[in-house]
C-alpha positions as CSV (number, residue, x, y, z in Angstrom):
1,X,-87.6,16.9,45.8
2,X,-86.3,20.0,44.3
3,X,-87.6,22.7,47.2
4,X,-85.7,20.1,49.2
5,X,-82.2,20.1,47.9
6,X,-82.5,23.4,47.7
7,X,-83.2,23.6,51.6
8,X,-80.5,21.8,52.3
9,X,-77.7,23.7,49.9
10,X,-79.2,27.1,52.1
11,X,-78.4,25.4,54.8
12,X,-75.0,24.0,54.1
13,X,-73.9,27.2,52.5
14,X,-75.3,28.9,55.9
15,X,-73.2,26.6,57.9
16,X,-70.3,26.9,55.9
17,X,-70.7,30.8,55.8
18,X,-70.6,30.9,60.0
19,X,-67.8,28.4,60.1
20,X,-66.1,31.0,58.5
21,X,-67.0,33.6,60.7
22,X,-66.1,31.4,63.7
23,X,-62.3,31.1,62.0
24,X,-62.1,35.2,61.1
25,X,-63.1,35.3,65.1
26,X,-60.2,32.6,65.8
27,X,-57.7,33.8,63.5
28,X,-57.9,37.7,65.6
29,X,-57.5,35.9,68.7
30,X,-54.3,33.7,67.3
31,X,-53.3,37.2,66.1
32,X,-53.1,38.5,69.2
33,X,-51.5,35.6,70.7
34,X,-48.9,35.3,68.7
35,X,-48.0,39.5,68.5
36,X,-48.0,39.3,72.6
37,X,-45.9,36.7,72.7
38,X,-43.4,38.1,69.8
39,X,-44.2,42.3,72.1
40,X,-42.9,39.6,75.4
41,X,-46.3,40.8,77.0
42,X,-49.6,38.6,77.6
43,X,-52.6,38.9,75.3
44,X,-56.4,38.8,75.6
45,X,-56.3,36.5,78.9
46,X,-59.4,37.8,81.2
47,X,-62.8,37.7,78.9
48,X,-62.8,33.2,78.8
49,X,-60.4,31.0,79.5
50,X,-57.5,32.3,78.3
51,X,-58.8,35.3,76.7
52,X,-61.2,32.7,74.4
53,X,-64.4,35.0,74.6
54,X,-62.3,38.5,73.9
55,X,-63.3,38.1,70.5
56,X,-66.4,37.6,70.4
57,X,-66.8,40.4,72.9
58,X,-65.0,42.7,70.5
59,X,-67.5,42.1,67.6
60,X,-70.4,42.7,69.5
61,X,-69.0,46.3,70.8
62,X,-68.4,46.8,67.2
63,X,-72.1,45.9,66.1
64,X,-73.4,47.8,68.6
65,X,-71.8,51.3,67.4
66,X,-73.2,53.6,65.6
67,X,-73.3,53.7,62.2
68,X,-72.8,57.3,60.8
69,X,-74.3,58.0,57.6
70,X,-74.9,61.9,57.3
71,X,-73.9,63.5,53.8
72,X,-72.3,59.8,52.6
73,X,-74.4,58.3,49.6
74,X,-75.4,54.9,48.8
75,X,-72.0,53.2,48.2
76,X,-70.8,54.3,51.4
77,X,-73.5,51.2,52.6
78,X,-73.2,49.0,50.0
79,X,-69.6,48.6,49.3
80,X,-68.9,47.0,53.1
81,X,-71.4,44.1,52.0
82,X,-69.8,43.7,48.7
83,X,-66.2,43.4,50.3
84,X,-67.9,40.6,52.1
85,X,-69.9,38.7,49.2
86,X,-66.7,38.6,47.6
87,X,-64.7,37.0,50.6
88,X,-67.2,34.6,50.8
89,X,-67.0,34.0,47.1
90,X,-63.5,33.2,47.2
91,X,-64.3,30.0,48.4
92,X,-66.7,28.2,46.0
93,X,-63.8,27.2,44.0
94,X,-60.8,26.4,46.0
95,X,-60.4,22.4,46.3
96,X,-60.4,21.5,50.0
97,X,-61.5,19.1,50.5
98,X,-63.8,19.6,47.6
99,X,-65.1,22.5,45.5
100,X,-68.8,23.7,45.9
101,X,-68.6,25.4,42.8
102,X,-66.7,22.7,40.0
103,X,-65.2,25.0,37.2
104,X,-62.1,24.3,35.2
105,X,-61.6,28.2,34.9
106,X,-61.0,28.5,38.9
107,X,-57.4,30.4,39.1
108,X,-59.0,33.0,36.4
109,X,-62.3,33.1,38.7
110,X,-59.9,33.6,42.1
111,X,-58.2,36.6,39.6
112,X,-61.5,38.4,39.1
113,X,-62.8,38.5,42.7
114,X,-59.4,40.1,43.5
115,X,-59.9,42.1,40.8
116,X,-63.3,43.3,41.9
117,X,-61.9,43.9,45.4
118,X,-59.9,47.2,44.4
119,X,-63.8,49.0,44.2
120,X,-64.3,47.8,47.5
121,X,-61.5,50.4,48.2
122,X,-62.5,52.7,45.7
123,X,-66.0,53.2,46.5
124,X,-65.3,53.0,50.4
125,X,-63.4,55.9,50.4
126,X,-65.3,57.7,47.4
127,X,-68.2,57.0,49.1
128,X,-67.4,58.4,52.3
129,X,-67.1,61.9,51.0
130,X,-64.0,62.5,53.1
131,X,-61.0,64.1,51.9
132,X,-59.0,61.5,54.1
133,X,-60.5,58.4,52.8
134,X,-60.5,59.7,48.9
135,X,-57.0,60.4,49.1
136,X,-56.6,56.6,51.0
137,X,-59.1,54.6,48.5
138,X,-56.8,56.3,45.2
139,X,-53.1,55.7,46.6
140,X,-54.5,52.2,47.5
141,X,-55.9,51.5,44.0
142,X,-52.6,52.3,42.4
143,X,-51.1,50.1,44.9
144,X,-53.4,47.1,44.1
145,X,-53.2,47.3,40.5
146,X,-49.3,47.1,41.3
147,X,-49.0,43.9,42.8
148,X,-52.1,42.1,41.4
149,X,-50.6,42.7,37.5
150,X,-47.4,40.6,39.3
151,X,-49.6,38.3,40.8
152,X,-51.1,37.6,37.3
153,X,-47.8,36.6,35.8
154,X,-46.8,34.8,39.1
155,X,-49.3,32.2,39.0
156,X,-49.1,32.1,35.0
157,X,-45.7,30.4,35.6
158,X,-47.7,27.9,37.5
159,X,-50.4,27.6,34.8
160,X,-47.8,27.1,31.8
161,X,-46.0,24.8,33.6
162,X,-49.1,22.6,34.5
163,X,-51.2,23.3,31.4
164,X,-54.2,23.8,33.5
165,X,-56.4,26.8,35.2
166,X,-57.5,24.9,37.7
167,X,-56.8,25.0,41.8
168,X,-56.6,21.2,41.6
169,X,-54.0,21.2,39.2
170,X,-51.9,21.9,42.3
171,X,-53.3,19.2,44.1
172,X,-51.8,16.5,41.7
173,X,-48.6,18.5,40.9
174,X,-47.8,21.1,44.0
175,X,-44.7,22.6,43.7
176,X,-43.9,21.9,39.9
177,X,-40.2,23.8,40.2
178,X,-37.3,22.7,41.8
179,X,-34.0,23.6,43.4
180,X,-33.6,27.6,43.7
181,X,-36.4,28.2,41.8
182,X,-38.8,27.2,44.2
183,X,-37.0,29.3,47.0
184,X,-37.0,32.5,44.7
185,X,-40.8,31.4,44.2
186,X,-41.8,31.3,47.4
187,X,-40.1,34.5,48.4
188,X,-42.2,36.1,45.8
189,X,-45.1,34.8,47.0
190,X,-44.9,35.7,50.6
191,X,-44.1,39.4,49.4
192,X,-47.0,39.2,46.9
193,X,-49.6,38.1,49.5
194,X,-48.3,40.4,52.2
195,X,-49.1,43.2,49.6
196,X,-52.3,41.4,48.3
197,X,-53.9,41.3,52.2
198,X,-52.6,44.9,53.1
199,X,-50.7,43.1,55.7
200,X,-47.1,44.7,57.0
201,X,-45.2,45.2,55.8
202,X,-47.3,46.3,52.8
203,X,-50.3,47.7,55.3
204,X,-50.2,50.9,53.1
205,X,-54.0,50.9,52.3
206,X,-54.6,50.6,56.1
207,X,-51.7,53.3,57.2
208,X,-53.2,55.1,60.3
209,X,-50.0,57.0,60.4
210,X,-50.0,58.2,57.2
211,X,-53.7,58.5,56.6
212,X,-55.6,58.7,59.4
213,X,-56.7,54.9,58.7
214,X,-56.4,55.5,55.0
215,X,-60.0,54.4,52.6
216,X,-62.3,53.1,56.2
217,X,-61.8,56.6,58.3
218,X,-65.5,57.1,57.8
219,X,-66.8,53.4,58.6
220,X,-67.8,52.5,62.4
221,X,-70.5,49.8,63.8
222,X,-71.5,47.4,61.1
223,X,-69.8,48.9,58.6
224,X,-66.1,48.7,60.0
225,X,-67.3,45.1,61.0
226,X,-67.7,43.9,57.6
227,X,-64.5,45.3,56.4
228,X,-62.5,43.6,59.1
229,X,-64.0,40.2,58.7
230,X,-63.4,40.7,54.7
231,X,-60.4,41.5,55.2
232,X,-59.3,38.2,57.5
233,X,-61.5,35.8,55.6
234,X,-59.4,36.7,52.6
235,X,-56.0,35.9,54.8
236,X,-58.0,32.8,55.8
237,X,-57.9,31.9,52.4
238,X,-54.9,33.1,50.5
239,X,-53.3,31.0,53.1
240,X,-55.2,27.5,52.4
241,X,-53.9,28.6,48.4
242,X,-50.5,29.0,49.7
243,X,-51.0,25.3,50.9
244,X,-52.4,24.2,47.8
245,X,-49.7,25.8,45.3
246,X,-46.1,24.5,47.2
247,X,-47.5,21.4,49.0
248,X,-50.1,20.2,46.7
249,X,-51.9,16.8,47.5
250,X,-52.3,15.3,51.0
251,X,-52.0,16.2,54.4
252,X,-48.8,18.7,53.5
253,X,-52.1,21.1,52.3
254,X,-53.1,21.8,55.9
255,X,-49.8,22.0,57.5
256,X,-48.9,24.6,55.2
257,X,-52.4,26.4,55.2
258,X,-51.0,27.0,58.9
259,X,-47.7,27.6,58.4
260,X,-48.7,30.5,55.7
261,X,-51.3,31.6,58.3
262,X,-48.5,31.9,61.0
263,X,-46.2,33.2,59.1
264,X,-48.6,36.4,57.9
265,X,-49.0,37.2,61.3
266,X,-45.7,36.5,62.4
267,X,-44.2,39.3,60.1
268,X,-46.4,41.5,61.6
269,X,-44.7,41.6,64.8
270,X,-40.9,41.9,63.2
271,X,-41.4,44.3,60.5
272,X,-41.5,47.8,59.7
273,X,-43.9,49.4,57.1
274,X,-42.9,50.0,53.7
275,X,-43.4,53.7,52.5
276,X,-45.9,53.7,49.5
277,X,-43.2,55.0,46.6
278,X,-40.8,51.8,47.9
279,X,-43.9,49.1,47.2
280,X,-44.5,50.4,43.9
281,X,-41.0,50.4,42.8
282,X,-40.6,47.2,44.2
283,X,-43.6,45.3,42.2
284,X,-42.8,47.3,38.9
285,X,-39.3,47.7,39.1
286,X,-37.9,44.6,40.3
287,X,-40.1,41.9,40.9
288,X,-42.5,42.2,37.5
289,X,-39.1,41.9,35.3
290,X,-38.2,38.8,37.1
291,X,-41.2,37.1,37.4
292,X,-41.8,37.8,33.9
293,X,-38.7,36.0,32.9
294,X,-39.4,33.0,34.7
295,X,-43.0,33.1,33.4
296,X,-41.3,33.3,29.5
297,X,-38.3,30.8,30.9
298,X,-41.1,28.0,32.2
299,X,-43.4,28.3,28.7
300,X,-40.0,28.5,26.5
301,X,-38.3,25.6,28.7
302,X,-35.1,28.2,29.3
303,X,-36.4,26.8,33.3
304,X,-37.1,24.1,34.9
């Protein structure tokens, strides 16, 4: 009986695992849907109907590259898969519709695997024994730490205002402020997961322009693959959150999972890139003090 549950949790976390694969291969498709149209020029349209396959296509030309891995060392290989463990562990506590992994510490858990996620950077770019991508993987370091110590407080307000740690906490209470509030909240959040996905305009880990593709210059073939579907699981998932913290229980969950997702890729397509010294002025300088307040404000009762 037990060698047979644990069959079938393999396969239902293998299933869930290529589900997720099948959305990473969606959500670069939507991607470049939605930039042509905002550009006024057609997207992938040839490979499938309506450009369906062009993914899929893509992924396999990736795979099929070679993988370079003269003078690098043993991070340089192992650091791609870890990126991706931890994408895929980002899920086993969020509720929707259910948590595979029940814990009552879940936002704290959510914390760490971002946290973990800046040596995915670090060791990428250390690890590729490349001027370029050591300079890339630093500067992107002090940029995580930047945002993610904002993030912190961010969702403390949250926390103190519920009295949980736990994802479903939002499912019962979803949007717990009110009035301004909520708009100066969700402002902060789009900036802070803009930032927290290296998406534009905050795609300063990523710069090509700046740094000859900043901490990844080095990767290629599987490598490079595992980055980029790391790196669009996570916006996979920071979006469902975004649904979960401002529309809490019910279908409102799934609409805004989507409206977050369209909005990330939206900006994209509008916005210039930040220069690195204006994001770290921005998260230290103006946006810590303020969510800070509100944090002290929501456990003091000076907000509502």
């Amino acid at each position: 009986m037990l060698i047979l549950l644990l069959v079938v949790l393999n396969v239902f976390y293998v299933g869930f695992g290529l589900v997720l694969l099948l959305l990473v291969a969606f959500l670069v498709l939507l991607e470049r849907k939605v930039l042509g149209m905002i550009q006024i020029r057609k997207g992938p349209n040839v490979a499938g109907v309506y450009g369906l396959v062009q993914t899929v296509l893509d992924g396999v030309k990736l795979l099929i590259k070679n993988f370079f891995m003269k003078n690098k060392n043993v991070f340089f290989v192992f650091t791609p898969i870890l990126g991706l463990m931890l994408s895929f562990l980002h899920w086993l506590v969020l509720p929707i519709p259910f948590s595979l992994w029940g814990s009552h510490m879940s936002i704290l858990y959510s914390f760490v695997i971002m946290g973990l996620m800046v040596f995915v950077v670090l060791w990428s770019g250390w690890g590729s024994k490349s001027g370029y991508g050591l300079i890339g993987s630093v500067r992107g370091v002090a940029q995580m730490v930047s945002y993610e110590v904002v993030f912190f407080f961010y969702l403390m307000c949250f926390v103190l205002k519920m009295g949980d740690y736990d994802w479903e906490g939002f499912l019962s209470e979803g949007g717990t402020f009110g009035g301004y509030l909520e708009v100066f909240l969700f402002m902060v959040w789009l900036v802070l997961i803009l930032a927290e996905l290296n998406r534009t305009p905050f795609d300063l880990v990523e710069g090509e322009s700046e740094l000859v593709s900043g901490f990844n210059v080095e990767y290629s073939g599987f490598g490079f693959t595992l980055l980029f579907l790391a790196e669009y699981m996570n916006i996979w998932f920071i979006s469902l959150a975004s649904g979960v913290v401002f529309y809490g229980l019910g279908g409102g969950v799934y609409l805004g999972w989507f409206f977050f997702l369209f909005l990330i890729l939206w900006v994209r397509g509008v916005l210039p890139r930040f220069k690195f010294y204006q994001l770290i002025e921005l998260m230290w300088g103006v946006f810590l003090p303020m969510v800070f307040f509100v944090c002290l404000g929501s456990c003091y009762g000076w907000v509502n």
